[in-house]
C-alpha positions as CSV (number, residue, x, y, z in Angstrom):
1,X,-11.4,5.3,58.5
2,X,-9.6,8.2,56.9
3,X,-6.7,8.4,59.3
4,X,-6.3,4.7,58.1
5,X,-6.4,5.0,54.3
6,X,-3.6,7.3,54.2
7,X,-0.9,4.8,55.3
8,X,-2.7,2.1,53.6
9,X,-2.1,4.2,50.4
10,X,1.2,4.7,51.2
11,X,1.8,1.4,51.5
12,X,-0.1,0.6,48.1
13,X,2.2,2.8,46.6
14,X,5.0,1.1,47.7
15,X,3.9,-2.0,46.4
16,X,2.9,-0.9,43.1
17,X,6.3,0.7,42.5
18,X,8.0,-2.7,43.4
19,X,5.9,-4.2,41.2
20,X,6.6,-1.5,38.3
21,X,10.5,-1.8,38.7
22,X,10.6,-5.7,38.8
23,X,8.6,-5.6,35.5
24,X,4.9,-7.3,37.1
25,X,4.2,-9.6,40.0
26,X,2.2,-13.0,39.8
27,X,-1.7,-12.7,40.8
28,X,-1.0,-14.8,44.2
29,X,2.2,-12.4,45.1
30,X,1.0,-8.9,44.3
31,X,-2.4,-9.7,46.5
32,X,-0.8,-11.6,49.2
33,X,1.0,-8.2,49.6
34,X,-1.9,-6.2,49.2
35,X,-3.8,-8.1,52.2
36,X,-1.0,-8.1,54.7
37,X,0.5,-4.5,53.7
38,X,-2.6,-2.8,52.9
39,X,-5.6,-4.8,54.5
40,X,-4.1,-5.4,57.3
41,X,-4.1,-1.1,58.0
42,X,-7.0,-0.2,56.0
43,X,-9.0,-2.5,58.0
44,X,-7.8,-2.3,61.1
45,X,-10.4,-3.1,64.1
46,X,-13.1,-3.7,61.3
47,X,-14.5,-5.9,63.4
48,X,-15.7,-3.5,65.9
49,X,-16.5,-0.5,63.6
50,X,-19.1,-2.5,61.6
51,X,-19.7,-3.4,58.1
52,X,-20.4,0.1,56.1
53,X,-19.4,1.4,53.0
54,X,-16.4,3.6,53.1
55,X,-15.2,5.9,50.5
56,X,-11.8,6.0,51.3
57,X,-11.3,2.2,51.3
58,X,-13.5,1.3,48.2
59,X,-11.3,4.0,46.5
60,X,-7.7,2.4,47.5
61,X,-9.4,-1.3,46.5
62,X,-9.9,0.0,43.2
63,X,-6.5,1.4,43.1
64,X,-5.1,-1.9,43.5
65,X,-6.8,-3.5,41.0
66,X,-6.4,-1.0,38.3
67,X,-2.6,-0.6,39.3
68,X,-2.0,-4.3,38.6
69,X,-3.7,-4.6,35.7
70,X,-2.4,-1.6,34.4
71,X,-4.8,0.2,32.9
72,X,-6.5,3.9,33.3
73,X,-8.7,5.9,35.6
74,X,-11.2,6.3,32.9
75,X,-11.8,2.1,33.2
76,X,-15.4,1.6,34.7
77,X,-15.1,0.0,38.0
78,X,-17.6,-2.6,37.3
79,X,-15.2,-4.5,34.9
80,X,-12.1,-4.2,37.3
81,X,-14.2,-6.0,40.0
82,X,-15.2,-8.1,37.5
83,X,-11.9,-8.9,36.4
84,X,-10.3,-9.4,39.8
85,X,-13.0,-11.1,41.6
86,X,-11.2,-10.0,44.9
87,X,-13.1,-9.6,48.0
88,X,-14.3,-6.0,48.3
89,X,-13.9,-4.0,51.9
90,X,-17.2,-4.5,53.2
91,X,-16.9,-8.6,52.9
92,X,-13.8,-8.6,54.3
93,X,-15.5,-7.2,57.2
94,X,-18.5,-8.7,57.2
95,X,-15.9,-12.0,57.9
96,X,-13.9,-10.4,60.5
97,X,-17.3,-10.1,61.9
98,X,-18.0,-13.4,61.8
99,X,-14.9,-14.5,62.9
100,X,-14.7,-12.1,66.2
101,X,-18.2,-13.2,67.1
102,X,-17.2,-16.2,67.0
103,X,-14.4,-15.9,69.4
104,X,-16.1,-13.9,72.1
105,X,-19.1,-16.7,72.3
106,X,-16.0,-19.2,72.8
107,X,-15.3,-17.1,76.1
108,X,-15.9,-17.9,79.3
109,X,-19.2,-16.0,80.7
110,X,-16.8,-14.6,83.2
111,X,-15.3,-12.6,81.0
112,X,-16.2,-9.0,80.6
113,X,-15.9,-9.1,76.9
114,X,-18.7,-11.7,76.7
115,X,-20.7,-9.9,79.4
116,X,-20.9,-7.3,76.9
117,X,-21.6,-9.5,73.8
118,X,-24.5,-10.7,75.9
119,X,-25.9,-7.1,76.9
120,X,-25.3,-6.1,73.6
121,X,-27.3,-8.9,72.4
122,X,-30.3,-8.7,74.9
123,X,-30.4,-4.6,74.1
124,X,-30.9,-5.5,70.7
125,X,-33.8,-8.1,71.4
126,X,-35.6,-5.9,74.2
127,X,-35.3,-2.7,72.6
128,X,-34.9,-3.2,69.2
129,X,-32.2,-1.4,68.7
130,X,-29.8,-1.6,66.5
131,X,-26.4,-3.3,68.4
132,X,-23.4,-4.7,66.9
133,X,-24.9,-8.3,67.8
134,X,-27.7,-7.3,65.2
135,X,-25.6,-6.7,62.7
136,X,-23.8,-9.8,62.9
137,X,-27.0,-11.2,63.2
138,X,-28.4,-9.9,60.1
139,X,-24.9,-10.9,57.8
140,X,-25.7,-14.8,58.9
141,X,-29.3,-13.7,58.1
142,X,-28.8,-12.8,54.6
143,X,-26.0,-15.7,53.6
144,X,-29.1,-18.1,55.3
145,X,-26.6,-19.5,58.0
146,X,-28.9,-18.1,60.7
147,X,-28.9,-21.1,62.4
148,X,-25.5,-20.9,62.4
149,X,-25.4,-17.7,64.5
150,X,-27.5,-19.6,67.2
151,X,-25.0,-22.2,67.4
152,X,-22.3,-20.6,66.4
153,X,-19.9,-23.3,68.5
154,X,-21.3,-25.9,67.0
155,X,-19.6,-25.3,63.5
156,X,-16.2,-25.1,62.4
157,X,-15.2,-21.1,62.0
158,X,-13.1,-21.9,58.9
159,X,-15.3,-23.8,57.3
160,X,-18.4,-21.4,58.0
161,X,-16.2,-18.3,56.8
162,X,-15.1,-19.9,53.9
163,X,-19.5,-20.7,52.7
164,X,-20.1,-17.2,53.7
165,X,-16.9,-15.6,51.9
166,X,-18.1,-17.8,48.8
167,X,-21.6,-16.5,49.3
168,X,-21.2,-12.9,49.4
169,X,-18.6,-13.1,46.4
170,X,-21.5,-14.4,44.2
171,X,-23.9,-11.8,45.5
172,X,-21.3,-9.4,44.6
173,X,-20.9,-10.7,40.9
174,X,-24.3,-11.6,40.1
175,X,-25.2,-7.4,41.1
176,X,-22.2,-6.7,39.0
177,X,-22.7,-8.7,36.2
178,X,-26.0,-7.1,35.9
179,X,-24.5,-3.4,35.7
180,X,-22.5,-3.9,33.4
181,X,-24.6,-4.5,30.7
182,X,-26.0,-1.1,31.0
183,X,-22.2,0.6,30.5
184,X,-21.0,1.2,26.8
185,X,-17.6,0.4,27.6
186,X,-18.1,-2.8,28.5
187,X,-19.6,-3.4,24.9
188,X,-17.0,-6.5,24.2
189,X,-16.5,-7.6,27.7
190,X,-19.9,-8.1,28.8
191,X,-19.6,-11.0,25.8
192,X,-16.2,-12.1,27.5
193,X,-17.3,-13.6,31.0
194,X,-19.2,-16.3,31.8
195,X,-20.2,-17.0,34.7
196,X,-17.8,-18.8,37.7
197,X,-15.1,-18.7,34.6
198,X,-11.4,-17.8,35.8
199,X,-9.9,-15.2,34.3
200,X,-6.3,-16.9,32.8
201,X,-4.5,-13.9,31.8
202,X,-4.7,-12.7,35.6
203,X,-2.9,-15.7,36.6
204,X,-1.0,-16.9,33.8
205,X,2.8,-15.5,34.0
206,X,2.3,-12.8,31.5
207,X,4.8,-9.5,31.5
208,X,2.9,-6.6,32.7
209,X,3.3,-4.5,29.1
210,X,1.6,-8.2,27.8
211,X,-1.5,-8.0,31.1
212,X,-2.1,-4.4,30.4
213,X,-2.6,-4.4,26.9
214,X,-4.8,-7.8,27.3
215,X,-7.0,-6.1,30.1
216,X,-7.3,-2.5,28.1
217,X,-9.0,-4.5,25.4
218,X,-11.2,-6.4,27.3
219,X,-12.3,-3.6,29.4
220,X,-12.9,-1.2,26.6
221,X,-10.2,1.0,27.3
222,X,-7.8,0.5,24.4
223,X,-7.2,3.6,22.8
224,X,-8.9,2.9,19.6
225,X,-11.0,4.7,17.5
226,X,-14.1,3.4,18.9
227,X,-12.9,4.6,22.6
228,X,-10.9,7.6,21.9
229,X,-13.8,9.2,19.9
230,X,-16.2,9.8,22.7
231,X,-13.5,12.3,23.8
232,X,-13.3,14.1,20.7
233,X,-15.1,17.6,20.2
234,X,-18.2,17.0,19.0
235,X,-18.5,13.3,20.5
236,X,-18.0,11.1,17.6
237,X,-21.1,9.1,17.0
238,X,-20.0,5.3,17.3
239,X,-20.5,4.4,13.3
240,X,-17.9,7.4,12.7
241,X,-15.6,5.8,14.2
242,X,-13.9,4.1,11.6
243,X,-10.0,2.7,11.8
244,X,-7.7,5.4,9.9
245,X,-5.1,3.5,9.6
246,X,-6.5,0.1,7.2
247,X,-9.0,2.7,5.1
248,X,-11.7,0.2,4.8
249,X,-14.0,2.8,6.6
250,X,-15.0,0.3,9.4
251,X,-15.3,1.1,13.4
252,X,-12.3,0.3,14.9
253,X,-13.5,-1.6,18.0
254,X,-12.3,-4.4,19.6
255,X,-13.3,-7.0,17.0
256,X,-11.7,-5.0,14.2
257,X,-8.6,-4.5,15.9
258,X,-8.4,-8.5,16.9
259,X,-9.8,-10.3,13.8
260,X,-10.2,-8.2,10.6
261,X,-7.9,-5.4,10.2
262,X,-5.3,-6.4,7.5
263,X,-2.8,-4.5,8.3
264,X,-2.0,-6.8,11.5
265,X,-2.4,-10.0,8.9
266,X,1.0,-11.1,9.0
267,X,1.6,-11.5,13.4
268,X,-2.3,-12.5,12.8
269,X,-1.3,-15.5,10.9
270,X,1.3,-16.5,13.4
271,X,-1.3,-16.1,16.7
272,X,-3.9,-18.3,14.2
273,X,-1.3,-20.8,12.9
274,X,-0.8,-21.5,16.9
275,X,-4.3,-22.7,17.5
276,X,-5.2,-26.1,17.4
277,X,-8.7,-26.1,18.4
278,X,-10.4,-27.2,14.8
279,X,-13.7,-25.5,15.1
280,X,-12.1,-21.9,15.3
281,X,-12.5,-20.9,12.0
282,X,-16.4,-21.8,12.0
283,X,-16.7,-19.8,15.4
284,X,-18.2,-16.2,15.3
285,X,-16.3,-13.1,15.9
286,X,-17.2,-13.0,19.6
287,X,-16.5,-16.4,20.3
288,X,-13.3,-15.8,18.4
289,X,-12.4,-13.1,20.9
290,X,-13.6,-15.1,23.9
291,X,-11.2,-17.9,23.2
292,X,-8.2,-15.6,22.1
293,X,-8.8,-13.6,25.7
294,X,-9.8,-16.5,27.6
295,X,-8.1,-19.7,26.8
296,X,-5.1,-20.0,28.9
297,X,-2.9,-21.6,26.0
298,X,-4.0,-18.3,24.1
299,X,-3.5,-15.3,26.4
300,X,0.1,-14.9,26.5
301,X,0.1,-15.1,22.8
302,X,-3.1,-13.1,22.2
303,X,-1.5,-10.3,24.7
304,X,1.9,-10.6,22.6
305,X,-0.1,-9.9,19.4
306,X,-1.7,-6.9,20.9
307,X,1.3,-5.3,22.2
308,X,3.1,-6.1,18.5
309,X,-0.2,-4.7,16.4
310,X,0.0,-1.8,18.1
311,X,3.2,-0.9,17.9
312,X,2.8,-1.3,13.8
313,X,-0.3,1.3,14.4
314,X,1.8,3.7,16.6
315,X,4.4,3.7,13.6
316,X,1.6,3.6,10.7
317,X,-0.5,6.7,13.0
318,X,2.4,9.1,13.4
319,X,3.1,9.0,9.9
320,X,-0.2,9.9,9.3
């Protein structure tokens, strides 16, 4: 697994720079690269070397998905995998799995590779040991195709893959979801996703300078006031953390930055003047960030106004 992750990254990093230079890639190009450039190494023979956890391969996932949305190592890895909902290493081989057991019960019995599928299998039974067959086994088991594993000819492999892909994607939110309401970063975004929601900025044809700055704020990473202070010496407490650049002595979090600080009013009233839904005014702040973030006639402009407002705060901070 290690001797594979080294070309895979070297391969990730060829992608990302192509990706840099040419100023962003669409969702559906950058990981349509990623699976055949990088997949294709980092999980090479998958199917035979089970469906563990390695470090090596997590790590160059979430290297990929922080590269295209741009933002920093300090980003908890929670709300990347959030964002992206890609599938992580082990499901990918947990499928390739699936998909090679599946081709050796097509084989003849005459073969030798389905001699050893079936001693593999009746090792497993007799002795209880644990065989490749069981762990197959046990991935149909806990996506409750089981009967699919019995009759595994019976059923069409795409159509089988694709449940059990679906499946083990909502496992991997749901356990997701729940951490990250435990991480302080994820403050405003754990208010941000709903459930089965597509993300729209990931898809929508947004510059990258427009993606990263729209993923920095919903992941918490932003360098405001609210973030940068738990790095300062002593750690700020989060109700000193007030915006130095309107005065009103309020923390400057997300919702401060988006909504109320006036000295972003005026590209504020062009990003509000562009909305047509009529209850917006009425809605709370959170919902008022939810839409902005999350609407896909609002992202590109929402992502504009970030990357404007904060070049009016650069100016407005180094004069400070």
């Amino acid at each position: 697994e290690k001797e594979l992750a080294e070309p895979a990254g070297r391969a990730l990093g060829s992608i990302i720079t192509k990706m840099i230079k040419n100023g962003g890639f669409p969702a559906i190009v950058y990981r349509t690269l990623y699976e055949c450039c990088v997949c294709s190494i980092s999980d090479y023979a998958g199917e035979v070397w089970g469906n563990h956890e390695y470090d090596n391969t997590k790590k160059l996932h979430n290297r990929a998905i922080r590269a295209y949305l741009g933002v920093p190592k300090a980003t908890p890895i929670v709300g990347l995998l959030l964002e992206m909902n890609w599938p992580d290493p082990r499901t990918r081989t947990q499928i390739r799995m699936v998909r090679q057991y599946h081709r050796i019960e097509k084989m003849e019995d005459s073969r030798l590779t389905k001699k050893i599928l079936k001693w593999d299998i009746k090792l497993s039974s007799e002795r209880n040991i644990p065989t490749w067959s069981s762990d197959v086994k046990d991935i149909f088991a806990r996506n409750n195709k089981l009967s699919s594993y019995e009759n595994v000819q019976q059923y069409n492999i795409k159509d089988l893959c694709k449940s059990m892909m679906a499946s083990l994607n909502t496992k991997s939110q749901t356990k997701l979801g729940h951490e990250s309401l435990h991480l302080p970063k994820l403050r405003t975004y754990i208010n941000l996703v709903y459930p089965g929601e597509n993300k729209a900025y990931i898809h929508k044809p947004l510059t990258f300078i427009q993606r990263k700055s729209l993923a920095k704020l919903r992941l918490g990473v932003l360098a405001l006031r609210i973030e940068t202070g738990r790095y300062e010496t002593p750690k700020l407490p989060e109700e000193q953390r007030i915006c130095l650049i309107c005065g009103q002595n309020r923390v400057e979090n997300e919702v401060h930055f988006l909504i109320h600080c006036p000295v972003y009013d005026e590209k504020r009233t062009e990003l509000f003047n562009s909305i047509e839904r009529l209850d917006f005014p009425n809605m709370t702040d959170i919902q008022k960030i939810h839409y902005l973030t999350s609407d896909e006639y609002m992202v590109k402009k929402t992502a504009q106004f970030i990357v404007d407002s904060w070049n009016i705060r650069s100016k407005i901070k180094n004069r400070l």
